[in-house]
C-alpha positions in Angstrom: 6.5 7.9 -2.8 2.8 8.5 -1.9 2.0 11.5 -0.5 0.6 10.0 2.1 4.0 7.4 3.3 5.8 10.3 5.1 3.0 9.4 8.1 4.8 6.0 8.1 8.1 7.7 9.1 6.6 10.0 11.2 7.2 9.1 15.4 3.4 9.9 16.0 1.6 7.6 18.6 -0.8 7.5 20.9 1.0 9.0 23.7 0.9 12.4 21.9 -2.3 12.7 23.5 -1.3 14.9 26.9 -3.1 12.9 29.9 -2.6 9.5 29.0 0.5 6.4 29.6 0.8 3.5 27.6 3.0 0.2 28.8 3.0 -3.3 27.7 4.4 -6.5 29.3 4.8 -10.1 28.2 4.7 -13.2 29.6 8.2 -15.1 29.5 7.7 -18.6 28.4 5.1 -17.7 25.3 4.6 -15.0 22.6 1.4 -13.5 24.4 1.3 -10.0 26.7 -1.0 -6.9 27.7 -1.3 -3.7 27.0 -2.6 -0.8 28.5 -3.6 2.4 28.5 -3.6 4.4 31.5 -5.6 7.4 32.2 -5.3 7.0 36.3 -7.4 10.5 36.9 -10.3 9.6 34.8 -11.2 10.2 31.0 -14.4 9.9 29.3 -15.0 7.0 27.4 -17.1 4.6 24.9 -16.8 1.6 22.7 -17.8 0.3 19.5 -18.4 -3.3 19.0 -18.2 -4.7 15.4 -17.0 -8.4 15.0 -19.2 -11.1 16.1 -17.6 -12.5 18.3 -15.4 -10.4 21.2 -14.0 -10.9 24.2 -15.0 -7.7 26.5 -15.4 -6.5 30.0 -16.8 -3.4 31.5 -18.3 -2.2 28.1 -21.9 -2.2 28.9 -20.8 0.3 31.4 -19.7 2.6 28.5 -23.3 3.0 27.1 -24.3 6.7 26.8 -26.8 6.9 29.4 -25.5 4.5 31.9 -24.2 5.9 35.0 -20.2 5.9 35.0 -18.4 8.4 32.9 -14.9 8.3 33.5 -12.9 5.2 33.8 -9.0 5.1 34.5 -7.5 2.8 32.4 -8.0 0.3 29.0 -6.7 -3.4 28.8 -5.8 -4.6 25.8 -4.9 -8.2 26.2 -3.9 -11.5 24.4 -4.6 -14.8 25.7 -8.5 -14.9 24.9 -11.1 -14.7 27.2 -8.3 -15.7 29.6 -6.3 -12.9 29.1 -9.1 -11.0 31.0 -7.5 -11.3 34.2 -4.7 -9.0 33.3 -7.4 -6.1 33.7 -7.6 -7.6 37.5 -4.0 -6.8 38.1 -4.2 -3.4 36.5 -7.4 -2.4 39.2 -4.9 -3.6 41.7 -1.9 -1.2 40.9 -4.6 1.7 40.2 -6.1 1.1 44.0 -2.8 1.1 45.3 -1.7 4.4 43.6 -4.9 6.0 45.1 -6.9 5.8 41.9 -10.9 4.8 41.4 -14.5 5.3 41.6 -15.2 7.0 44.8 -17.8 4.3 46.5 -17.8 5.2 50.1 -16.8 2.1 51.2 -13.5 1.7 49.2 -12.2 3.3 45.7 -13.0 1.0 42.4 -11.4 1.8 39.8 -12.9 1.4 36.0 -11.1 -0.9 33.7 -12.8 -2.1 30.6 -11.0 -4.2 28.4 -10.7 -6.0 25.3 -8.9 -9.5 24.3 -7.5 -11.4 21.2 -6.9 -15.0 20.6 -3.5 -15.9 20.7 -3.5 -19.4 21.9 -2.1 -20.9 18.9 2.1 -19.7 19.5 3.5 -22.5 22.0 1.7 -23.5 25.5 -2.1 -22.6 25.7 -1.7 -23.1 29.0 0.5 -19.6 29.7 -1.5 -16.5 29.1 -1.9 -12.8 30.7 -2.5 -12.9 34.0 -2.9 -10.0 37.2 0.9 -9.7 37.6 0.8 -8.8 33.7 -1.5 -6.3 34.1 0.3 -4.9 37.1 3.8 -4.8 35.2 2.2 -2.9 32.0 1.2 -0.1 34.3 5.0 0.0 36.0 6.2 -0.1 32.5 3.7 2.9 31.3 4.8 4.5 34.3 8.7 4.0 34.4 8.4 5.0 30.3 6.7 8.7 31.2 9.5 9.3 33.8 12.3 8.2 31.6 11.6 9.6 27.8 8.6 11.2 28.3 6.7 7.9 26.9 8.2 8.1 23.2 8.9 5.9 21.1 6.4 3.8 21.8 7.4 0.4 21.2 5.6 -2.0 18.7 5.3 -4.6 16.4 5.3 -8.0 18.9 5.2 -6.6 22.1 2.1 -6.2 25.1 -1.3 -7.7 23.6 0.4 -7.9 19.8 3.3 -10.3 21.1 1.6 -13.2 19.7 -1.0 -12.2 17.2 -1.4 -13.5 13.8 -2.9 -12.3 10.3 -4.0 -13.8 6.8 -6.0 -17.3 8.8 -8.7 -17.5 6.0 -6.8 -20.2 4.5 -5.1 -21.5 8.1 -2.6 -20.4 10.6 -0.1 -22.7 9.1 -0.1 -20.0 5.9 -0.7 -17.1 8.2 2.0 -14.1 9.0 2.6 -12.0 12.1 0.7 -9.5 13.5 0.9 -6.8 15.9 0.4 -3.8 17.8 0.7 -0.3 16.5 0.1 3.6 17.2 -0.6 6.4 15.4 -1.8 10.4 16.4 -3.0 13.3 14.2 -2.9 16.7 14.9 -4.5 19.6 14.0 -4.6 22.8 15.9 -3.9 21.6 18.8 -6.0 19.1 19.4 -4.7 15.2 18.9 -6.6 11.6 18.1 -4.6 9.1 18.5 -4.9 5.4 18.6 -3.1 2.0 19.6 -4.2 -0.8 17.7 -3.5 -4.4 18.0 -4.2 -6.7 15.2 -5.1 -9.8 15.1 -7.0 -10.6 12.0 -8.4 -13.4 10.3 -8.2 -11.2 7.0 -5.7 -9.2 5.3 -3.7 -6.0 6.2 -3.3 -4.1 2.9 -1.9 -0.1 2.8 -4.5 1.8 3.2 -4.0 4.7 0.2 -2.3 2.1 -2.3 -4.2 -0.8 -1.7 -1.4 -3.2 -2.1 -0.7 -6.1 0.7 1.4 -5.8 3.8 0.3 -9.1 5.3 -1.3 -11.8 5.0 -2.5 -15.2 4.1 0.4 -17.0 1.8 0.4 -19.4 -0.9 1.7 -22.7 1.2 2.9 -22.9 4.4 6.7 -22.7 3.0 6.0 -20.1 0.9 6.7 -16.3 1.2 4.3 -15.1 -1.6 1.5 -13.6 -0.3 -2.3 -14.3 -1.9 -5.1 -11.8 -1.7 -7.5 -13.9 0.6 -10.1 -11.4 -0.5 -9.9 -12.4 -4.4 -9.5 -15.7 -3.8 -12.6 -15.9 -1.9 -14.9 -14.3 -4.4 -13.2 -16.1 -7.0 -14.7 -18.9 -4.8 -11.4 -20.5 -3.5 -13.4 -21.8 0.3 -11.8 -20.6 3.4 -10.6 -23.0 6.2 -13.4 -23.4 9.0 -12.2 -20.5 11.7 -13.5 -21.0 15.1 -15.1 -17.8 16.2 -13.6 -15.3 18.2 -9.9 -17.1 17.2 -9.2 -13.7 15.1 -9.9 -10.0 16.6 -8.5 -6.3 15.9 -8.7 -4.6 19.1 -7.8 -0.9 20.2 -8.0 2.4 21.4 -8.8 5.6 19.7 -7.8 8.6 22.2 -8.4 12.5 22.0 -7.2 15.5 24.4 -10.2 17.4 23.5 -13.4 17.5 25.6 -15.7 15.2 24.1 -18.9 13.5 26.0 -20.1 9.8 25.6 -22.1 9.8 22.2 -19.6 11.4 21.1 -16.8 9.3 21.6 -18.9 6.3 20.1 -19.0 7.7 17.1 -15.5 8.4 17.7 -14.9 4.8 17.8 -17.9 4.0 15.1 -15.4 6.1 12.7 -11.9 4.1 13.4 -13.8 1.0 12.3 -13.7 2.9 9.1 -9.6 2.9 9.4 -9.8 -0.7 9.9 -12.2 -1.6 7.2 -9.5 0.7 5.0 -6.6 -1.3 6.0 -8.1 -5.1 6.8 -9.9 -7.2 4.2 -12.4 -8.8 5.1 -12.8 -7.5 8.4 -15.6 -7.4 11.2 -16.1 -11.0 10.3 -18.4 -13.9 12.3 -14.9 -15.1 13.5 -13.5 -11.9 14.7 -14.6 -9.9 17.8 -13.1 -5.9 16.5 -13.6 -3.8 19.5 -12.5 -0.2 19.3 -12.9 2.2 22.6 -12.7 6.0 22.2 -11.7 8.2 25.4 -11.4 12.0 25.8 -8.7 13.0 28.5 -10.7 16.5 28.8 -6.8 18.1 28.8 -8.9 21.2 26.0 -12.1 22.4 25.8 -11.7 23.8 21.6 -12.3 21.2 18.7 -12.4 21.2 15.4 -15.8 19.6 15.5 -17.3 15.8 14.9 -16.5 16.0 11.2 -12.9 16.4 11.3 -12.0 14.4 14.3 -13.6 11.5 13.1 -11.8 12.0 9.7 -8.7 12.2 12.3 -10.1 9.1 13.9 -10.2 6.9 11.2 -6.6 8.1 9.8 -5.0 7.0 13.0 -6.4 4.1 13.0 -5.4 2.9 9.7 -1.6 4.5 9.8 -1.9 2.3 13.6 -3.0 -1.0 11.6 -0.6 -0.6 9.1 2.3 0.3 11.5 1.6 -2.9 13.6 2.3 -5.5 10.9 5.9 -3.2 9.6 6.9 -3.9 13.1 6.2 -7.2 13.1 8.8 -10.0 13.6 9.6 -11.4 10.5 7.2 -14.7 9.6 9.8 -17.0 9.0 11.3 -16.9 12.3 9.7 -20.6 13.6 11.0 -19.9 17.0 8.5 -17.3 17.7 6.0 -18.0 15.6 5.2 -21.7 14.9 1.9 -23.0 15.5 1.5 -25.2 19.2 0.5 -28.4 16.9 4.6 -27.9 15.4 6.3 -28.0 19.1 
C-alpha cells in the first residue's frame, strides 16, 4: 500500500470544519440534485474560476475589494445553468430561519453558487429547482441534529447524482462521476473540501498516477484508455460543447482567513484537481472552486501550509467522488437520454 492510501479509509470530510452543514437532495424522476453548504451566520469567502466555460452566480461579489464579506451558504448544483435556481430556494429557507444581509428594508441572504452539466442522464426537462435547494438545507440541517453531520454521504448523490467523466472520446464511452469530501488537520486547524466532478478528462490517483475513471475503449467495453495519451499520440477527441463538463466545489477552513486569502486558497485546490484530473480546466469545462473561512480560530499555520492542506483535500475529495460512484454499467442510471 502507498503511504499515502490510508487517507482513502480515513472518514475525513468537509464537515470536520466546526461552523459549517452540508446536505444534498435529488430530484425523483432523473439522476440530477444540489448540494449545499451551509454557513447560515456568515463566513468569509472567495472563488477561483479556471475552466472556460462555468456556470456561476454571486461570484463577482467575491472579489477582494468588493463590498460583501460574508455570505451564508454555497450551492453546488447539477442541471446546468438551470440548476441555478436551486440557490433561489436555499435564500428562501435561510430568510425564513432569520439568516441574511442586514439591508434595512428586509434580510438578503448571500448565496453564490456553482453548476455542472448533467443534462445528458434521462429527461432534460427535469432539473434542480427552489424546492431542491430548500430540501438540501433540511437535509444539512436534520443530518447535524442526528449524527453530528458524519458520514457524509457520496458518490451519486446532491450535485454529483448525475455527473459523468472520461467524454473526450463521447459520453457513450464515458463513466460515472461524483461528489466527494475530504479534510486535513493539523494543529487544530482543518481545510476541508467537497468536490463534485464532472469532467470531460480523466480521474487518475493522485500519488500513483494510475486511472480511476474514465474514458473507455467502446461503449461495451470496461477497459479504460488514458484520454490523455491518446490525445497526444494524436487520436482526435469528439467535439464537446462547452460548459457540458465542469469540476465544481468548495474548499473550507476554521481558521480566520480574509478575502485574498481565501482566493489563493482556492487558486491552490485547482492544484488538487490538476493532480487528480487529466486534462483539466479545459475550453469545455467551467472548474470553479470557492474557499470560505468560518472564523471558528484565530491561530494558523500560515499560507504555505494551508494551501499545501488545500490542494490535498482537494485531490483525496476528487478521487473519493468517483470510488463512490455507482458502478458504469448499471444502464438504468446512467444511460445517455438519446438510449431511452
Amino acid at each position: 500500500m502507498h503511504p499515502f492510501d490510508h487517507k482513502l479509509a480515513q472518514a475525513s470530510c468537509i464537515t470536520d470544519v466546526a461552523g459549517l452543514r452540508v446536505g444534498h437532495a435529488q430530484m425523483q424522476r432523473r439522476a440530477t440534485g444540489c448540494s449545499v453548504v451551509l454557513v447560515p451566520e456568515g463566513a468569509c469567502a472567495a472563488v477561483d474560476v479556471r475552466g472556460a466555460a462555468p456556470g456561476t452566480r454571486e461570484t463577482d461579489l467575491l472579489t477582494p475589494g468588493n463590498l460583501v464579506e460574508s455570505v451564508h451558504a454555497i450551492a453546488l448544483c447539477g442541471g446546468s445553468a438551470f440548476g441555478l435556481d436551486a440557490a433561489t430556494g436555499v435564500m428562501r429557507w435561510l430568510e425564513a430561519h432569520g439568516y441574511g444581509l442586514h439591508t434595512g428594508a428586509a434580510q438578503v441572504p448571500i448565496v453564490p453558487a456553482a453548476v455542472l452539466y448533467d443534462l445528458l442522464l434521462g429527461d432534460a426537462r427535469i432539473r434542480p429547482d427552489a424546492q431542491c435547494g430548500y430540501d438540501a438545507c433540511e437535509a444539512a440541517m436534520q443530518a447535524k441534529a442526528s449524527s453530528g453531520q458524519r458520514p457524509l454521504a457520496q458518490g451519486n448523490v446532491g450535485a454529483g447524482s448525475g455527473a459523468l467523466v472520461g467524454k473526450i472520446f463521447g459520453a457513450d464511452r464515458a463513466m460515472r462521476g461524483g461528489i466527494g469530501s475530504a479534510s486535513i488537520t493539523l494543529e487544530g486547524t482543518t481545510v476541508g473540501a467537497l468536490i463534485a466532478c464532472n469532467a470531460v478528462g480523466d480521474v487518475r490517483h493522485p500519488y500513483l498516477g494510475h486511472l480511476l475513471a474514465g474514458a473507455r475503449q467502446a461503449a461495451d467495453s470496461m477497459v479504460m484508455v488514458d484520454a490523455y495519451e491518446r490525445l497526444l499520440a494524436g487520436e482526435a477527441p469528439k467535439p464537446v460543447i462547452a460548459g457540458t463538463n465542469t469540476t465544481i466545489g468548495v474548499i473550507a477552513t476554521n481558521t480566520t482567513l480574509a478575502k485574498p486569502q481565501l482566493q489563493r486558497l482556492a487558486m491552490a485546490g485547482h492544484d488538487g484537481l490538476a493532480r487528480t484530473i487529466t486534462p483539466v480546466h479545459t475550453m469545455s469545462d467551467g472548474d470553479t472552486l470557492f474557499a470560505l473561512s468560518t472564523r471558528q480560530q484565530t491561530q494558523s499555520p500560515g499560507m504555505l501550509v494551508l494551501t499545501a492542506m488545500a490542494n490535498e483535500a482537494v485531490a483525496l475529495a476528487t478521487m473519493r467522488a468517483v470510488l463512490h460512484a455507482t458502478d458504469y454499467q448499471d444502464a438504468q442510471t446512467w444511460a445517455p437520454a438519446a438510449a431511452h
